[in-house]
C-alpha positions in Angstrom: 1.6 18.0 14.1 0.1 21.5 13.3 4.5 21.9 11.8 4.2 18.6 9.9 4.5 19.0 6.4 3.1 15.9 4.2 2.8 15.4 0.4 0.8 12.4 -1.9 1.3 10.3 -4.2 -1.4 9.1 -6.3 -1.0 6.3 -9.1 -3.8 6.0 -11.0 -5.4 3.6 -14.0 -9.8 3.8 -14.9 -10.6 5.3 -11.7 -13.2 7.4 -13.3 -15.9 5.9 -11.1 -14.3 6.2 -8.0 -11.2 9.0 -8.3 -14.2 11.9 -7.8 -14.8 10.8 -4.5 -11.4 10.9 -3.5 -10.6 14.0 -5.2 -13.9 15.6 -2.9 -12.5 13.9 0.3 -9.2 15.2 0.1 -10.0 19.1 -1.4 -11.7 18.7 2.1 -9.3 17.4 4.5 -8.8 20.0 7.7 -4.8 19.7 6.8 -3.9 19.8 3.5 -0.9 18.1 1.9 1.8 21.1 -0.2 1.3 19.2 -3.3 -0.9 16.1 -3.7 0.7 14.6 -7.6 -2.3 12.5 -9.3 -0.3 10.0 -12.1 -2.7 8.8 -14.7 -1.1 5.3 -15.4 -2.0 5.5 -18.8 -6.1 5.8 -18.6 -8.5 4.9 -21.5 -11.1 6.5 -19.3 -12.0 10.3 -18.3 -9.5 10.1 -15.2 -6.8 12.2 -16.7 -9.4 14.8 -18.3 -10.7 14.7 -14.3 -7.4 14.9 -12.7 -6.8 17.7 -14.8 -9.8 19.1 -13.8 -8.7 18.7 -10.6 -4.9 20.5 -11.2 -6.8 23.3 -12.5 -9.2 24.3 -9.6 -6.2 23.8 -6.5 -2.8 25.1 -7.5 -1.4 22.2 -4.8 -2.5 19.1 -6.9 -0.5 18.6 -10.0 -1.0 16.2 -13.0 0.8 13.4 -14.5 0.1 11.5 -17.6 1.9 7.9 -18.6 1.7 6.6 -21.7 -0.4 3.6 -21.4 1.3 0.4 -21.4 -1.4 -2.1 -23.0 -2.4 -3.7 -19.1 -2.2 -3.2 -15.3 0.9 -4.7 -14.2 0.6 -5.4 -10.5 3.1 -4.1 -8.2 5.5 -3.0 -10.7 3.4 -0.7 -12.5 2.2 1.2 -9.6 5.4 1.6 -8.1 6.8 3.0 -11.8 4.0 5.6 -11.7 4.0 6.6 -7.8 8.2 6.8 -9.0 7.2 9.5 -11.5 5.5 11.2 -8.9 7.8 11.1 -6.7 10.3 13.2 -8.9 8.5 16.1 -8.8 8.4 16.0 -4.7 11.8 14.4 -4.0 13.8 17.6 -3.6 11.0 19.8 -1.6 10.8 20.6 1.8 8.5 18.0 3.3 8.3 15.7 6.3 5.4 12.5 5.4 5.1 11.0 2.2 1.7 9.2 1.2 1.2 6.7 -1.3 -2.7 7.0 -1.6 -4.7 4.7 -3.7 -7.6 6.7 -6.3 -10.8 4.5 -5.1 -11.0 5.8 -1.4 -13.0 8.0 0.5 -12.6 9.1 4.2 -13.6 12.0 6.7 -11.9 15.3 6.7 -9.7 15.0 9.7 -8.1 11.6 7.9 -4.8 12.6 7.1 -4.5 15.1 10.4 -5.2 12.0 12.8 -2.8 10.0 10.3 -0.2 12.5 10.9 -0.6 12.8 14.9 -0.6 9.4 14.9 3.0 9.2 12.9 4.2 12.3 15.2 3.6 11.2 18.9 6.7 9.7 18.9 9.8 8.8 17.5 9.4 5.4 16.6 6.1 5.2 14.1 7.8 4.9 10.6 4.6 3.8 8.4 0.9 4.1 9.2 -2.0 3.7 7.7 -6.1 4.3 7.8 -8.2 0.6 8.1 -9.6 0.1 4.4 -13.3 -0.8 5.1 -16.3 -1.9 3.0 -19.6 -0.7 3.5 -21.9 -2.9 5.1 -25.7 -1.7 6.4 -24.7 2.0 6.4 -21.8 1.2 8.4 -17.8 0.6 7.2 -16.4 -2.5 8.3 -12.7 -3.6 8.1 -12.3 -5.1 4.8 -10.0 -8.0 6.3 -9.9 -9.0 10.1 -7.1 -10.8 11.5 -4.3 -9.2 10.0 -0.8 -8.7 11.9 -0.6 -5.4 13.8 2.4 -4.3 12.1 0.8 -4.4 8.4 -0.5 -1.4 6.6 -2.3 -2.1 3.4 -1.1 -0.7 0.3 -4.0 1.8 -0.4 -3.0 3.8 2.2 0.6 3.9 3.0 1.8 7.4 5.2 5.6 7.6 5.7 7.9 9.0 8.1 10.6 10.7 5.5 13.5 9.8 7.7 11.5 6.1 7.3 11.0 6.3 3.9 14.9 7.1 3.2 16.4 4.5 5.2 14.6 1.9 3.4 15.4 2.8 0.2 11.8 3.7 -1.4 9.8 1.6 -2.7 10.6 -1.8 -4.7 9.4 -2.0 -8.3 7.8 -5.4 -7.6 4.5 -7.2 -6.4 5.3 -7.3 -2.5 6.4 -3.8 -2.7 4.2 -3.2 0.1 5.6 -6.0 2.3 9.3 -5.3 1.7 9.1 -2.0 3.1 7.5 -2.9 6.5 9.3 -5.5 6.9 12.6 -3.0 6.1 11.4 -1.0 8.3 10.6 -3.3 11.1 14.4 -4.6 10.9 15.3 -0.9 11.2 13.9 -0.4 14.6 10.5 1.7 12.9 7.2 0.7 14.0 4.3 0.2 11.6 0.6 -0.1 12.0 -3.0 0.4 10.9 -4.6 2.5 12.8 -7.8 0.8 13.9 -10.2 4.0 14.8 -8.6 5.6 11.6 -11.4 3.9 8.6 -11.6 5.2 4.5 -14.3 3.5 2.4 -11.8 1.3 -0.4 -15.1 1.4 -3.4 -13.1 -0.9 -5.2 -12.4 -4.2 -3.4 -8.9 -5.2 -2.8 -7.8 -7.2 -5.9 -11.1 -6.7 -7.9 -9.6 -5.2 -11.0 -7.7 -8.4 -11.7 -10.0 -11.1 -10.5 -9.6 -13.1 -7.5 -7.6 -16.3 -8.7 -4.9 -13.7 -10.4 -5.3 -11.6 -7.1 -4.1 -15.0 -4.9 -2.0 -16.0 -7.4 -0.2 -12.1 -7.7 -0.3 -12.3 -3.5 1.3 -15.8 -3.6 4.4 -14.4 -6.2 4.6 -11.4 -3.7 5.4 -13.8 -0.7 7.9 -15.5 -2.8 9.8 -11.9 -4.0 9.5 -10.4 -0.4 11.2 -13.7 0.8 9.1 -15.9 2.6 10.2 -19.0 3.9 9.0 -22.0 2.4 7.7 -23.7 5.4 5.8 -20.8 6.9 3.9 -20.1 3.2 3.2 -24.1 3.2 1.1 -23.2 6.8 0.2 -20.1 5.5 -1.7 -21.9 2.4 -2.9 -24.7 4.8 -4.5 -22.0 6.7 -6.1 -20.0 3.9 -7.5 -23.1 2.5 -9.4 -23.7 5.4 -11.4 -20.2 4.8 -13.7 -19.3 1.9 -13.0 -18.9 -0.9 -11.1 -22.5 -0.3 -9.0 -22.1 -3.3 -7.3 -19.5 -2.1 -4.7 -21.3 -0.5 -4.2 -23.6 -3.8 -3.8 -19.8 -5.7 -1.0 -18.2 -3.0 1.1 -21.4 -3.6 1.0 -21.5 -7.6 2.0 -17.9 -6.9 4.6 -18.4 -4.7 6.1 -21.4 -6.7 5.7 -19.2 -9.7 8.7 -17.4 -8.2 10.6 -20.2 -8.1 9.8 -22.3 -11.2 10.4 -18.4 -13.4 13.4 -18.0 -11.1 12.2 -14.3 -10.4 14.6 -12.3 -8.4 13.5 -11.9 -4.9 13.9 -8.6 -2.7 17.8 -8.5 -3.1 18.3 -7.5 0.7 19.8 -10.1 2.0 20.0 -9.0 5.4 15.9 -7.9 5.1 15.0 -11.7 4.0 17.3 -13.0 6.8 15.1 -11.5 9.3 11.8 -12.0 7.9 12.6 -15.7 8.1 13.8 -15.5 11.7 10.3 -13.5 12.5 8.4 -16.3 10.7 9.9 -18.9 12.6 9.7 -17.2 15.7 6.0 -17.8 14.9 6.1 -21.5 14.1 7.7 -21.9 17.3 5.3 -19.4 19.2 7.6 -17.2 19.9 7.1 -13.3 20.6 6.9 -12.3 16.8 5.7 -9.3 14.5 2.7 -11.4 13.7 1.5 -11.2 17.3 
């Protein structure tokens, strides 16, 4: 691990409340990355004149402005300004790639148990810290029951060799579904690792409400691929659980997709599988949702 050589990613849009915190935890991390690149998505905030601020004090952190584009745009726009980012790292000499949200905090030996964790072996591909909330002095997992193999998107850490063989990162909502699922298919292993925790200060779809947050979840199922019948149960499911409209919002989503005709992943071969894993679980089969 102590040879492992990791740079981040950071897309970022009106973090100012939260991007100091992060900015802190990582100037104190016990292995530092050889360049972390902060992209301000087009802020009308102070978080470029912080990341700047930033770039200035620690030659490894450079800057990135984007003109801003008018809105957020969910999935795609992050991916566009984590692809700018990207440029400036593609061509160096490093061996993990992180795509690292701007509204997280976590302790200084994060990224080195991140990286020990992605280096026992040959088979981990993607990890990723649990996002928590803070509850009574104490962070607890922002979601429970969620499949082993998913990392959430604030904290994705890649295996290079991973990160190549899947072909980056799609421009897309879902983004964050196709490549574990790529990855999967590929033979990699992915997973959150449980003792691993960050505080995520901004809850996970609160900048864009949470009936655009289902509804933005439900058009990612439909791009990554999912198969119609296991998004019905999936819905069914959801709709049993508070808020109880979430189920209703994932399945305007993922019809969205269909009534927009939206292009879906365009790997054949990836949705092919996904479908196969997902009935493997309607039929209780040994699955990657187990």
């Amino acid at each position: 691990m102590s040879h492992t050589v990791y740079v981040v990613i950071t897309p970022i849009r009106d973090e100012e409340e939260y991007l100091p915190l992060t900015i802190a935890s990582m100037c104190a991390q016990t292995v530092k990355p050889l360049k972390w690149v902060l992209v301000n998505d087009g802020s009308r905030d102070r978080t470029g004149a912080l990341i700047d601020e930033a770039a200035a004090k620690n030659p490894w952190i450079t800057a990135v402005h984007r003109t801003d584009r008018g809105s957020r745009q969910a999935g795609s726009g992050v991916i566009a300004a984590f692809n700018d980012g990207f440029a400036l790292i593609a061509n160096e000499r490093w061996d993990v790639v992180s795509k690292f949200d701007g509204d997280l905090s976590f302790a200084p030996d994060f990224f080195e148990r991140c990286l020990q964790a992605l280096t026992d072996d040959l088979k981990p591909g993607i990890v990723g810290g649990t996002c928590c909330r803070l509850e009574n002095g104490a962070l607890m997992p922002e979601f429970t029951g969620e499949p082993s193999f998913h990392v959430r998107g604030p904290t994705k850490i890649y295996r290079r060799t991973c990160f190549e063989a899947i072909g980056g990162l799609i421009q897309a909502p879902g983004w964050d579904t196709v490549d574990q699922i790529k990855a999967n298919m590929l033979g990699w292993r992915t997973r959150t690792l449980p003792d691993v925790k960050l505080h995520h200060h901004r809850p996970t779809g609160g900048a864009y409400g949470a009936w655009s947050t289902f509804v933005k979840n439900g058009l990612a199922n439909y791009i990554t691929g999912y198969d119609p019948v296991f998004m019905a149960c999936k819905c069914i499911k959801r709709s049993l659980r508070r808020p109880f409209h979430q189920g209703f919002g994932l399945w305007c989503g993922f019809m969205k997709g269909y009534w927009k005709k939206i292009p879906q992943a365009g790997d054949k071969a990836m949705i092919r599988y996904l479908r196969g894993q997902q009935w493997r679980a309607l039929t209780f089969r040994e699955n990657l949702w187990q």
